[in-house]
C-alpha positions in Angstrom: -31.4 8.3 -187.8 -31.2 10.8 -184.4 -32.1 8.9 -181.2 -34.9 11.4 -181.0 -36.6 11.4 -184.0 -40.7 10.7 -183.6 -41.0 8.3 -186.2 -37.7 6.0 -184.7 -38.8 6.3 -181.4 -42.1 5.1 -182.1 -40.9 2.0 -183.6 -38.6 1.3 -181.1 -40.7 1.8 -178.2 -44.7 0.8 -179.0 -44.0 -3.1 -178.2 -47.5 -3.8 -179.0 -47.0 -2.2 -183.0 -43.7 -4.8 -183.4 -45.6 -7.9 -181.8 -48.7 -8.5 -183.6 -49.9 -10.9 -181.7 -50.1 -8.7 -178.7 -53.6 -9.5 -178.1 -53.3 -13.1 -177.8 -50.9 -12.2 -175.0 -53.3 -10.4 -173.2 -56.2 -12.6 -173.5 -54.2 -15.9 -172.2 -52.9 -14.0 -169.2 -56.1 -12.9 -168.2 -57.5 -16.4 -168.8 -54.8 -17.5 -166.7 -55.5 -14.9 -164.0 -59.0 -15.7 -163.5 -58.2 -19.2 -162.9 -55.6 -18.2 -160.6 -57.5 -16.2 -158.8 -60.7 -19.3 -158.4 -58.1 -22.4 -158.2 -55.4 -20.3 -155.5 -55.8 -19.1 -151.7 -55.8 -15.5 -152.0 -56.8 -11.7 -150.5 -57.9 -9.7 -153.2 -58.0 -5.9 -153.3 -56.4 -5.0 -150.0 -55.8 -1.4 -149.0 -52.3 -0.3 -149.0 -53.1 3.6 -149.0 -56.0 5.8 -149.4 -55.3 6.6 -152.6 -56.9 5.6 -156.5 -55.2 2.5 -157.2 -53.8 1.9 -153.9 -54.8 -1.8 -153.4 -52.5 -5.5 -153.6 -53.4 -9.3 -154.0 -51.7 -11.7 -151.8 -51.1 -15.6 -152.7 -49.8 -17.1 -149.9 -47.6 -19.9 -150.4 -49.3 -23.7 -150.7 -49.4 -25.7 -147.2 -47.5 -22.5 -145.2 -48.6 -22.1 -141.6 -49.4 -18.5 -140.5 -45.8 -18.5 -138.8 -43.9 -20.1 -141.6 -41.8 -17.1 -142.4 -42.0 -17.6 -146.1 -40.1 -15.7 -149.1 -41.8 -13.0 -150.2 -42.6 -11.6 -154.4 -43.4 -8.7 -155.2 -44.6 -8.1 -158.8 -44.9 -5.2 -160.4 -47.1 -5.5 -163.5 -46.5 -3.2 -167.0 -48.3 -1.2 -169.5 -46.3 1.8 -169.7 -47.4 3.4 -166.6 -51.0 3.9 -168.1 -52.7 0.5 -168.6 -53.2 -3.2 -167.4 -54.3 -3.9 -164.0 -52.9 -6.5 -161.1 -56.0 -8.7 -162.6 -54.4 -9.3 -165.5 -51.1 -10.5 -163.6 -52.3 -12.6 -161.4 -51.3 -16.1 -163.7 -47.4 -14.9 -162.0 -48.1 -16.3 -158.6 -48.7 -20.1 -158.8 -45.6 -21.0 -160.4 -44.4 -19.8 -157.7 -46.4 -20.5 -154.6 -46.4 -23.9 -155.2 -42.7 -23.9 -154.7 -43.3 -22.5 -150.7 -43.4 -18.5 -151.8 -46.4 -16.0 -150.5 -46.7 -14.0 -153.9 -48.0 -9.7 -153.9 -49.5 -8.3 -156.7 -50.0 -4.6 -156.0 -52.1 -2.5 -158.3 -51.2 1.6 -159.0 -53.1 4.6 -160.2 -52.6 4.8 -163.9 -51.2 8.1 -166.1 -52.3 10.8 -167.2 -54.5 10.9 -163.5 -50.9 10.8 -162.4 -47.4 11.3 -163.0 -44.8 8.5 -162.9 -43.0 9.9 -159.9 -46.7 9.5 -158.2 -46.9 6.0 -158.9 -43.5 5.5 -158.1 -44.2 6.6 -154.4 -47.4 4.3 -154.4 -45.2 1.3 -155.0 -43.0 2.5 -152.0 -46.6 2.6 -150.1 -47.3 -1.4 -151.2 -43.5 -2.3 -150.3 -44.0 -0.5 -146.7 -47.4 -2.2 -146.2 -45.9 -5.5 -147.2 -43.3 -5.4 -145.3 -45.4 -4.3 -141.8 -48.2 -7.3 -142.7 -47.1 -9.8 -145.1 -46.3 -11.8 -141.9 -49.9 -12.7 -141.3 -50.0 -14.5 -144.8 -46.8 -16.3 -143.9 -44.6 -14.2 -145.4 -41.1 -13.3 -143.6 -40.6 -9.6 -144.2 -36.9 -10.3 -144.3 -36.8 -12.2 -147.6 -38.4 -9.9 -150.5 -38.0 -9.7 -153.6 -39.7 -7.6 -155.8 -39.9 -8.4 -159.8 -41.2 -6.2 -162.6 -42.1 -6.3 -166.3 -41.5 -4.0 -168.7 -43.0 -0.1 -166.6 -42.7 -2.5 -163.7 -39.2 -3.6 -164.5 -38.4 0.5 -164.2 -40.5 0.2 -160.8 -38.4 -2.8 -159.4 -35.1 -1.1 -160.2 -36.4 2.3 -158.6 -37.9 0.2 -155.3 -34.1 -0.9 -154.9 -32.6 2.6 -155.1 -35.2 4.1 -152.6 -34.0 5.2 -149.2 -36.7 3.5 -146.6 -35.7 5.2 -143.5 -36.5 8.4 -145.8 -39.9 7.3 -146.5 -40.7 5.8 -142.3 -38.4 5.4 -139.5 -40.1 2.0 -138.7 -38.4 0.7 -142.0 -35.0 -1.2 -142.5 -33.0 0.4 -144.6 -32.4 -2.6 -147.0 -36.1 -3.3 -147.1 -36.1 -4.7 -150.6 -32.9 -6.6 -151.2 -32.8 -7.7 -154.6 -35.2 -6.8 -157.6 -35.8 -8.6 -160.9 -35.9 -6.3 -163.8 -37.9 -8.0 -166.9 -37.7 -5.6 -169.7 -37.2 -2.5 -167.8 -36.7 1.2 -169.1 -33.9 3.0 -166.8 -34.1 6.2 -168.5 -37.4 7.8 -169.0 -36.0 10.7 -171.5 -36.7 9.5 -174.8 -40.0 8.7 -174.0 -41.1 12.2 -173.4 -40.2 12.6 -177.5 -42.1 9.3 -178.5 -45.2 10.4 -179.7 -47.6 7.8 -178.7 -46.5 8.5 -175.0 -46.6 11.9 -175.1 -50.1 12.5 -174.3 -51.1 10.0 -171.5 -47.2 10.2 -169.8 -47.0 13.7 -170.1 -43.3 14.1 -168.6 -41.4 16.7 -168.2 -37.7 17.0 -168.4 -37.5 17.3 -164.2 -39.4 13.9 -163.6 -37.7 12.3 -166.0 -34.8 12.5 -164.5 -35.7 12.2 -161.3 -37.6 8.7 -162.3 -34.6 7.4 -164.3 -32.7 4.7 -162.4 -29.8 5.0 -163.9 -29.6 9.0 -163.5 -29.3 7.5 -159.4 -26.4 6.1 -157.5 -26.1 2.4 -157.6 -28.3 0.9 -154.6 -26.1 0.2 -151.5 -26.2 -3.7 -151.3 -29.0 -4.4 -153.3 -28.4 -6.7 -155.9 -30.4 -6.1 -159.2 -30.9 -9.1 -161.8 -32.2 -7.4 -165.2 -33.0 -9.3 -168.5 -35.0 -8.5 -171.5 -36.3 -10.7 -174.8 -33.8 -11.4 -177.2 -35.8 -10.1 -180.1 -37.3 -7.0 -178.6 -36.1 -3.6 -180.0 -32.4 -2.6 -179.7 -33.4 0.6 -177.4 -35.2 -2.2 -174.9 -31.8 -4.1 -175.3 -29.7 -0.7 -174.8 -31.5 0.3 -171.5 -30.8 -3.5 -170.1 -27.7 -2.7 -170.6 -27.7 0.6 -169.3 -28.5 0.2 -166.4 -25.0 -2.1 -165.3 -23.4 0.7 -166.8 -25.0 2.7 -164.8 -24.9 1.1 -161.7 -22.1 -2.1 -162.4 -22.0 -5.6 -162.7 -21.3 -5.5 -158.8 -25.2 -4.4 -158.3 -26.5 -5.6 -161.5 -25.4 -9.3 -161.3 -27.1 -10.8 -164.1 -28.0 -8.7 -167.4 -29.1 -10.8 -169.8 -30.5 -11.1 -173.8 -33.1 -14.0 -173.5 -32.8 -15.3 -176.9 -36.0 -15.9 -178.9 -38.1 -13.8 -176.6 -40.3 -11.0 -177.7 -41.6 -8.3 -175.4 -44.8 -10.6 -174.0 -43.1 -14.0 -174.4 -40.6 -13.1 -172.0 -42.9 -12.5 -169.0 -44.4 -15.9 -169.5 -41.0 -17.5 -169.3 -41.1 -16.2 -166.1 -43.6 -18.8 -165.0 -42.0 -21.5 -166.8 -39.9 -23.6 -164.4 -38.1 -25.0 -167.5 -37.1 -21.5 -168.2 -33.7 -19.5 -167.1 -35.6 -16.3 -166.3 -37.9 -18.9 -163.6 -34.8 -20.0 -162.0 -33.3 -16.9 -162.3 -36.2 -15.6 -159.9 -36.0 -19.0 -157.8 -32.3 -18.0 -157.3 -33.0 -14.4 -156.2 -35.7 -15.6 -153.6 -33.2 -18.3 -152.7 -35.6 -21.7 -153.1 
């Protein structure tokens, strides 16, 4: 069947129609968020622009003085550029916290308000805020790492590719380092031909491109880890590997098939320290 036809593309791409239980997914992680939110030390809803949207959670990492100079994640939640909120993600940071790192969970304006380009630049605007005030929360701008699922994964890969000095001169140029890729979509042109996108992404063919990671050069010494569930849909498996195509296995170090995951299950095996995707972040933030 052609790549492009509406009723394949739908199948491959609508995660939640091949996971029924979709909904348990969502309720557990925000179960899990709330509790996170009550049970950890956090700053909730802080400005990072003046935009809709524009506003991050911090975690800072268990028993860090001010000065500590902690490793720094950034996580970029999913839901196809159109739903889900940073509340819903915030079950990501204790695993993590508790192991000495301050945690960021930005938030983003959601589409059709705005294109994907748009929020693309808003995640540029939380990376540049954390990197000029993480340090107050212990946080050593030095040492970040940002990590995505699924419209985040795309967001991660596209934070690694951007050009900081572009953006503000107060920047370093390798401001984000390395990037964890969960699921991620590197080229955004079939979407604008699956139907049940169509209306709330509303992309053209010029955005597309330009929001495609691996329509870009490969990052100059960033180092990209990207894995996705073992049982998701072979177009989610053929953009992980796309993108160390793309860039190569010099960038993209790791690109792994989880097995047994499914689309969900494979963000929650991010905060299972049993798990190869936990140490696979543990590794990349270098504790």
């Amino acid at each position: 069947m052609a790549r492009h036809d509406p009723a394949w593309l739908d199948r491959m791409y609508n995660n939640r129609a091949l996971v029924s239980e979709h909904a348990q997914y969502f309720s557990r992680w925000a179960a899990a968020s709330a509790a996170a939110r009550a049970q950890e030390a956090c700053s909730l809803d802080l400005p990072y622009g003046d935009g809709p949207g524009e506003t991050l959670d911090v975690f800072p990492a268990h028993g860090a003085p001010a000065a500590a100079g902690t490793p720094v994640l950034v996580f970029i939640h999913g839901g196809y550029w159109r739903s889900l909120d940073k509340s819903d993600h915030s079950f990501v940071a204790p695993a993590f916290t508790r192991q000495g790192v301050c945690v960021v969970v930005p938030n983003y304006a959601l589409c059709p308000a705005v294109t994907i380009p748009d929020i693309a630049l808003q995640m540029v605007r939380a990376l540049a805020w954390t990197h000029r005030h993480i340090g107050r929360f212990g946080g050593d701008a030095s040492r970040i790492t940002v990590a995505g699922h699924s419209a985040g994964g795309h967001l991660a890969a596209m934070l690694l590719a951007c050009r900081w000095r572009s953006h503000a001169r107060d920047l370093p140029a390798g401001l984000v380092p390395r990037a964890l890729s969960i699921s991620g979509l590197f080229d955004l042109e079939p979407l604008r031909h699956t139907p049940f996108l169509q209306d709330s992404l509303r992309l053209t063919a010029a955005d597309a491109r330009r929001a495609s990671p691996a329509h870009m050069p490969a990052p100059r010494g960033g180092l990209l880890y990207t894995v996705a569930g073992g049982d998701e849909s072979a177009e989610f498996l053929r953009h992980n590997q796309l993108i160390r195509q793309a860039w190569g296995p010099r960038t993209v170090g790791v690109c792994e098939a989880l097995p047994g995951l499914n689309h969900f299950s494979v963000l929650e095996a991010l905060v299972d320290p049993a798990h190869r995707l936990h140490r696979l972040a543990c590794e990349m933030l270098s504790i």
